[in-house]
PDB file of N, CA, C and O in Angstrom:
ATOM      1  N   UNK A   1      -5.308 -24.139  12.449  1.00  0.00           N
ATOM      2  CA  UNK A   1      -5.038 -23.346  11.278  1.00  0.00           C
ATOM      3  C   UNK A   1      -4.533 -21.972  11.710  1.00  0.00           C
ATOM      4  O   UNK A   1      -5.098 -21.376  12.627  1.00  0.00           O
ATOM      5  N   UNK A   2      -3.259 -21.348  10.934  1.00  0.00           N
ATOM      6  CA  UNK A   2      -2.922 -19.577  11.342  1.00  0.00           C
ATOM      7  C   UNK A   2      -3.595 -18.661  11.198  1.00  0.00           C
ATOM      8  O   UNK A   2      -3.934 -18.618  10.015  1.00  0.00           O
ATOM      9  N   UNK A   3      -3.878 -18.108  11.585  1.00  0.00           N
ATOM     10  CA  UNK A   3      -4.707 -16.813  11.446  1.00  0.00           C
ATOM     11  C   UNK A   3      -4.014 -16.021  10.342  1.00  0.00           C
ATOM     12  O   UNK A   3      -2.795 -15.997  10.510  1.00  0.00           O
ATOM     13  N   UNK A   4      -4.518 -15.243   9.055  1.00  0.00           N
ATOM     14  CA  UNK A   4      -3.908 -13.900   8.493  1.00  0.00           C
ATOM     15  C   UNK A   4      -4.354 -13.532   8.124  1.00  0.00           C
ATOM     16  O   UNK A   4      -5.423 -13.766   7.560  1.00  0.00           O
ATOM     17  N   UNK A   5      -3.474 -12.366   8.309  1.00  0.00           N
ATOM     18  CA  UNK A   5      -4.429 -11.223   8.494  1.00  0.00           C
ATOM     19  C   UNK A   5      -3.599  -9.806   7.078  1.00  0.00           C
ATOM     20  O   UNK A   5      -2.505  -9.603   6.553  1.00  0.00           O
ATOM     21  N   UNK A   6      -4.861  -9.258   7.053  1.00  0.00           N
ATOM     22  CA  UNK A   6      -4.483  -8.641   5.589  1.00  0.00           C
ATOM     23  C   UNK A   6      -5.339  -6.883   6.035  1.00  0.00           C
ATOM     24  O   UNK A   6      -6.186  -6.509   6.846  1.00  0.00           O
ATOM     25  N   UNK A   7      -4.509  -6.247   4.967  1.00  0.00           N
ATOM     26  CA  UNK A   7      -5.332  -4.804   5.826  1.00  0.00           C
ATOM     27  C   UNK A   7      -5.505  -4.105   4.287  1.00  0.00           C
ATOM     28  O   UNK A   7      -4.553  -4.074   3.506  1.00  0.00           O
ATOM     29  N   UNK A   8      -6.988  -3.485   3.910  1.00  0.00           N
ATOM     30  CA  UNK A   8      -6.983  -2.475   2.845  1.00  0.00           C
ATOM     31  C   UNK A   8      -6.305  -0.960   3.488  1.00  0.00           C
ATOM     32  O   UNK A   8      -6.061  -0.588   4.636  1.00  0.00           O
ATOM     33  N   UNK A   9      -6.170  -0.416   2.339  1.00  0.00           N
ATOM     34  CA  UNK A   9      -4.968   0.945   2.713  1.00  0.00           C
ATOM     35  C   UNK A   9      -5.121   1.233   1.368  1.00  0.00           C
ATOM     36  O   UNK A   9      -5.088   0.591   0.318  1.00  0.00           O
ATOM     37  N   UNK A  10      -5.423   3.201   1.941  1.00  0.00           N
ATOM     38  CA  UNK A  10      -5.800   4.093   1.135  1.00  0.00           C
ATOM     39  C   UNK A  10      -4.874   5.235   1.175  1.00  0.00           C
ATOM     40  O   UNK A  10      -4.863   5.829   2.253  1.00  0.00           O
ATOM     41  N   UNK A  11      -4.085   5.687   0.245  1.00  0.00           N
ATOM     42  CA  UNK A  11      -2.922   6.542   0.204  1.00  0.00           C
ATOM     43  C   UNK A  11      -2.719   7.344  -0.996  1.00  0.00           C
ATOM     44  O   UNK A  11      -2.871   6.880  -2.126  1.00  0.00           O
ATOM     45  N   UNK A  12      -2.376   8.543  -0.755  1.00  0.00           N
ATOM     46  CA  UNK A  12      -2.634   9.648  -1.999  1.00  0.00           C
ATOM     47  C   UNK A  12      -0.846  10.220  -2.199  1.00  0.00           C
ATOM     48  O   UNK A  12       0.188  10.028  -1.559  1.00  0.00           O
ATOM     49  N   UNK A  13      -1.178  10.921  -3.325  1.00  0.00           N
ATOM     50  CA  UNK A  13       0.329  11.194  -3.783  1.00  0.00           C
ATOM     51  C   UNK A  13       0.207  12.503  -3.370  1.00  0.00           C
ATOM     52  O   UNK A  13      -0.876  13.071  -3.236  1.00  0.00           O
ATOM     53  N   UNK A  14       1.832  13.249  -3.060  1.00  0.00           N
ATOM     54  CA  UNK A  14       1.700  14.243  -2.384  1.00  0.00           C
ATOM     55  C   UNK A  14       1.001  15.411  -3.180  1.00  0.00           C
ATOM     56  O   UNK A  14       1.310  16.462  -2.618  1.00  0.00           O
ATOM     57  N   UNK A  15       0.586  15.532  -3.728  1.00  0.00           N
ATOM     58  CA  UNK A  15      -0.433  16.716  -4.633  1.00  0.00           C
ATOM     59  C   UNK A  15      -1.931  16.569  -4.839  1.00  0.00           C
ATOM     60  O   UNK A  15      -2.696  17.337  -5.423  1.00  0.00           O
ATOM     61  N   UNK A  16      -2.232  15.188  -4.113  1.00  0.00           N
ATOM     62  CA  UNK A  16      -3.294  15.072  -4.098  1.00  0.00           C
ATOM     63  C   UNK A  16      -4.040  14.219  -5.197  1.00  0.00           C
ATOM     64  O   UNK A  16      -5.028  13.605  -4.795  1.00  0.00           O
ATOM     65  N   UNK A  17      -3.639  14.074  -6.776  1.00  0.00           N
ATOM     66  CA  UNK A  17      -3.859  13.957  -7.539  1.00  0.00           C
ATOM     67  C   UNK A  17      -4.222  11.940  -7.747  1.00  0.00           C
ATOM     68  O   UNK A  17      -5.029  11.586  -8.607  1.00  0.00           O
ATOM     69  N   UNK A  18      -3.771  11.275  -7.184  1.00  0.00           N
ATOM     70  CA  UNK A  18      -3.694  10.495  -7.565  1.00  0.00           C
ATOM     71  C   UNK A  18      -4.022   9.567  -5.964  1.00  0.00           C
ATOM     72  O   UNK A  18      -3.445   9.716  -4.887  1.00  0.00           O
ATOM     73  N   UNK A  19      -4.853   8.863  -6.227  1.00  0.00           N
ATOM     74  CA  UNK A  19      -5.531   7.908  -4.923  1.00  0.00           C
ATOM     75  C   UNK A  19      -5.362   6.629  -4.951  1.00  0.00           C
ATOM     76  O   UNK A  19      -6.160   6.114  -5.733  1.00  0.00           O
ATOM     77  N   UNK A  20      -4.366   5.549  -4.215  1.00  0.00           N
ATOM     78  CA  UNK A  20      -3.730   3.896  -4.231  1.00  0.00           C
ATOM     79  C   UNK A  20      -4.642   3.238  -3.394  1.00  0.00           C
ATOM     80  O   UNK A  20      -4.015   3.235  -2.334  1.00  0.00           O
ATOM     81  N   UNK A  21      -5.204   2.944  -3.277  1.00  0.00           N
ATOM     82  CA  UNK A  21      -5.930   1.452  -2.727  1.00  0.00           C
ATOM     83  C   UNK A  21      -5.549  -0.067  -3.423  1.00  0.00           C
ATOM     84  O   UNK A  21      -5.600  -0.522  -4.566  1.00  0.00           O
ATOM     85  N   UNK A  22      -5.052  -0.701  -1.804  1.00  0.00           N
ATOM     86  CA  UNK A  22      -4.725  -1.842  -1.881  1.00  0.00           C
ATOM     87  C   UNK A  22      -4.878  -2.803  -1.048  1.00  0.00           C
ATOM     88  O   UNK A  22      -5.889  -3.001  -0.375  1.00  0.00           O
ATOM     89  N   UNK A  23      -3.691  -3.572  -1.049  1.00  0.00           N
ATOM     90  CA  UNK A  23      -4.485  -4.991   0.028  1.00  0.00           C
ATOM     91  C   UNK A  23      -3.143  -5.417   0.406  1.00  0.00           C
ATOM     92  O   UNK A  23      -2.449  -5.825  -0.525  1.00  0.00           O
ATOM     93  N   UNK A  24      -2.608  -5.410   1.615  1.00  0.00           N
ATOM     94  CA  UNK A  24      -1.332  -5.806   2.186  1.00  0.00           C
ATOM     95  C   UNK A  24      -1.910  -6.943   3.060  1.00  0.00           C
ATOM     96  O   UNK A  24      -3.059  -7.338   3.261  1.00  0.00           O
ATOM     97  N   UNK A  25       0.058  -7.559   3.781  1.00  0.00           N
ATOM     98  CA  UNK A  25      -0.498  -8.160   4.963  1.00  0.00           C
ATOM     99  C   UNK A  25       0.772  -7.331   5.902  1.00  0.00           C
ATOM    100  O   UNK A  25       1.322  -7.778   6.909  1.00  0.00           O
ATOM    101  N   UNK A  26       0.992  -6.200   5.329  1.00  0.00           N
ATOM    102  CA  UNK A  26       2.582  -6.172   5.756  1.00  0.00           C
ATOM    103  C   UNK A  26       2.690  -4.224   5.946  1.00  0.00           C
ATOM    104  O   UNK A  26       3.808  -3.709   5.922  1.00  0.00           O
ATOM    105  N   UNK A  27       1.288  -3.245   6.141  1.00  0.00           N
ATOM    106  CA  UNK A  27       1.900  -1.882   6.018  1.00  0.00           C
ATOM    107  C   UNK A  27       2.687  -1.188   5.871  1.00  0.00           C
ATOM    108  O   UNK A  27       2.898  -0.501   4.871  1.00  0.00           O
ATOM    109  N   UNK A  28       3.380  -1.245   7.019  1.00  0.00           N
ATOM    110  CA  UNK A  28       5.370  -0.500   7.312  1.00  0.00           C
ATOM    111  C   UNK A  28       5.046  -1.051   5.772  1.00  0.00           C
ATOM    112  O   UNK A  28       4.490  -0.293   4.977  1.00  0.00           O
ATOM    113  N   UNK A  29       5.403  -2.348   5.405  1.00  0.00           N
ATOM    114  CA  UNK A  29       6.690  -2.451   4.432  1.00  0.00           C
ATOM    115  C   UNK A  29       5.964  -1.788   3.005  1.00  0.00           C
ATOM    116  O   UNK A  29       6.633  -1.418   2.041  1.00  0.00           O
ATOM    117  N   UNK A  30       4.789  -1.731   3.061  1.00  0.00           N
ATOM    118  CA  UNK A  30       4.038  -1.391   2.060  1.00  0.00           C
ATOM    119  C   UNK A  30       4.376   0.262   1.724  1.00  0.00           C
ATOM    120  O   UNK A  30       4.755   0.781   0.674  1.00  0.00           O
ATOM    121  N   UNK A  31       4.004   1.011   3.387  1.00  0.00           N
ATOM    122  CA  UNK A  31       4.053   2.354   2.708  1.00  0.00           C
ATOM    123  C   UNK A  31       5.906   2.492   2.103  1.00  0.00           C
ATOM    124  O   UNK A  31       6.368   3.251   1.251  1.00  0.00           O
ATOM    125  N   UNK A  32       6.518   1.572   2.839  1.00  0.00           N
ATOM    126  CA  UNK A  32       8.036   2.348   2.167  1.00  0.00           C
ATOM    127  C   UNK A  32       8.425   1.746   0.525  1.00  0.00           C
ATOM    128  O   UNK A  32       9.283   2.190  -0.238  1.00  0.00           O
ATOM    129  N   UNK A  33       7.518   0.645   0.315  1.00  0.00           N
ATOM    130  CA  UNK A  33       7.404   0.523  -1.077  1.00  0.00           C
ATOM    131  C   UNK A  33       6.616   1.771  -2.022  1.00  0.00           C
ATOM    132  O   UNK A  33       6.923   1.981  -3.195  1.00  0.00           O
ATOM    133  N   UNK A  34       5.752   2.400  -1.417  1.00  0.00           N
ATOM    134  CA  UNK A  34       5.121   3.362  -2.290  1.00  0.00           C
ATOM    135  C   UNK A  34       6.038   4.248  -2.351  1.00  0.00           C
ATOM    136  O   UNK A  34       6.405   4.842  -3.365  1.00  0.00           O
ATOM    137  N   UNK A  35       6.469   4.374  -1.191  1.00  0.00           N
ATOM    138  CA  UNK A  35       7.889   6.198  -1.080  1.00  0.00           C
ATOM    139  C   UNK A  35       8.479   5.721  -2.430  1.00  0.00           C
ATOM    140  O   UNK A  35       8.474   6.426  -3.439  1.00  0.00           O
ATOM    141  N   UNK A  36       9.045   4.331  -2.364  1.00  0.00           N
ATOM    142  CA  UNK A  36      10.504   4.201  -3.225  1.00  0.00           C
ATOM    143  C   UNK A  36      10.124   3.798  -4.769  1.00  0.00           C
ATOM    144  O   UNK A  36      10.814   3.718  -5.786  1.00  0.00           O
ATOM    145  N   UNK A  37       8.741   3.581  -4.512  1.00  0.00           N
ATOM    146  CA  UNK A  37       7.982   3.694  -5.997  1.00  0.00           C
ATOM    147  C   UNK A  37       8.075   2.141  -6.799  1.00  0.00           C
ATOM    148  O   UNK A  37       7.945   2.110  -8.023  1.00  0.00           O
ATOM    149  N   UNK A  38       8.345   0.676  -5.893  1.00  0.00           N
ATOM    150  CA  UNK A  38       8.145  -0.217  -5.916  1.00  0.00           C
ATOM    151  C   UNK A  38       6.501  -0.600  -6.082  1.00  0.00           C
ATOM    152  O   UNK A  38       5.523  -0.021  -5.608  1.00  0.00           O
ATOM    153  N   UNK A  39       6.587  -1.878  -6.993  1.00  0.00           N
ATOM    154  CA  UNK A  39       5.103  -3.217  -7.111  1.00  0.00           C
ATOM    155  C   UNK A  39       3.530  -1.643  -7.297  1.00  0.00           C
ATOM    156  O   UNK A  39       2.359  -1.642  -6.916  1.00  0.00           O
ATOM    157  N   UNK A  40       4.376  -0.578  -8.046  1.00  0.00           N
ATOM    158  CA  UNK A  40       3.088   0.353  -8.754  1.00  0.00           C
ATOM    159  C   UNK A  40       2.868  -0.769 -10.020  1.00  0.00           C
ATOM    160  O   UNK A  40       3.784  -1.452 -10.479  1.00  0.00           O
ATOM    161  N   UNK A  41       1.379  -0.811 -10.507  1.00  0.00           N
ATOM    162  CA  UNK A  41       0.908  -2.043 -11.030  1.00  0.00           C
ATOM    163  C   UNK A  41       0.476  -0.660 -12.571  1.00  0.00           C
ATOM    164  O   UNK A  41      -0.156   0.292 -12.112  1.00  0.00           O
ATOM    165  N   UNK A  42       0.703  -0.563 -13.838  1.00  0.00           N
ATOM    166  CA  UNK A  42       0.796   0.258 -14.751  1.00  0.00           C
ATOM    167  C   UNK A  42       1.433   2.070 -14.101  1.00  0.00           C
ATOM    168  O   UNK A  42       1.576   2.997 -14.899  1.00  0.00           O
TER     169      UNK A  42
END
C-alpha cells in the first residue's frame, strides 16, 4: 500500500487579522494558492 502523507498548516493574513488552518498534501502549492486567493472556502 502508498504511503500519504498530508500536513496541517497554519497561516495568517498580512495584518494579522485573520488565521487559515488547513489540511494539504501539497504546501508549495498550497501557500501560492492562498497568495493568489484560490479554494478560500466562504
Amino acid at each position: 500500500m502508498r504511503e500519504r502523507r498530508f500536513y496541517v498548516y497554519f497561516m495568517t493574513n498580512y495584518s494579522c487579522h485573520v488565521l487559515y488552518i488547513g489540511v494539504t498534501n501539497d504546501v508549495a502549492r498550497r501557500v501560492w494558492e492562498h497568495r493568489q486567493g484560490i479554494g478560500a472556502a466562504g
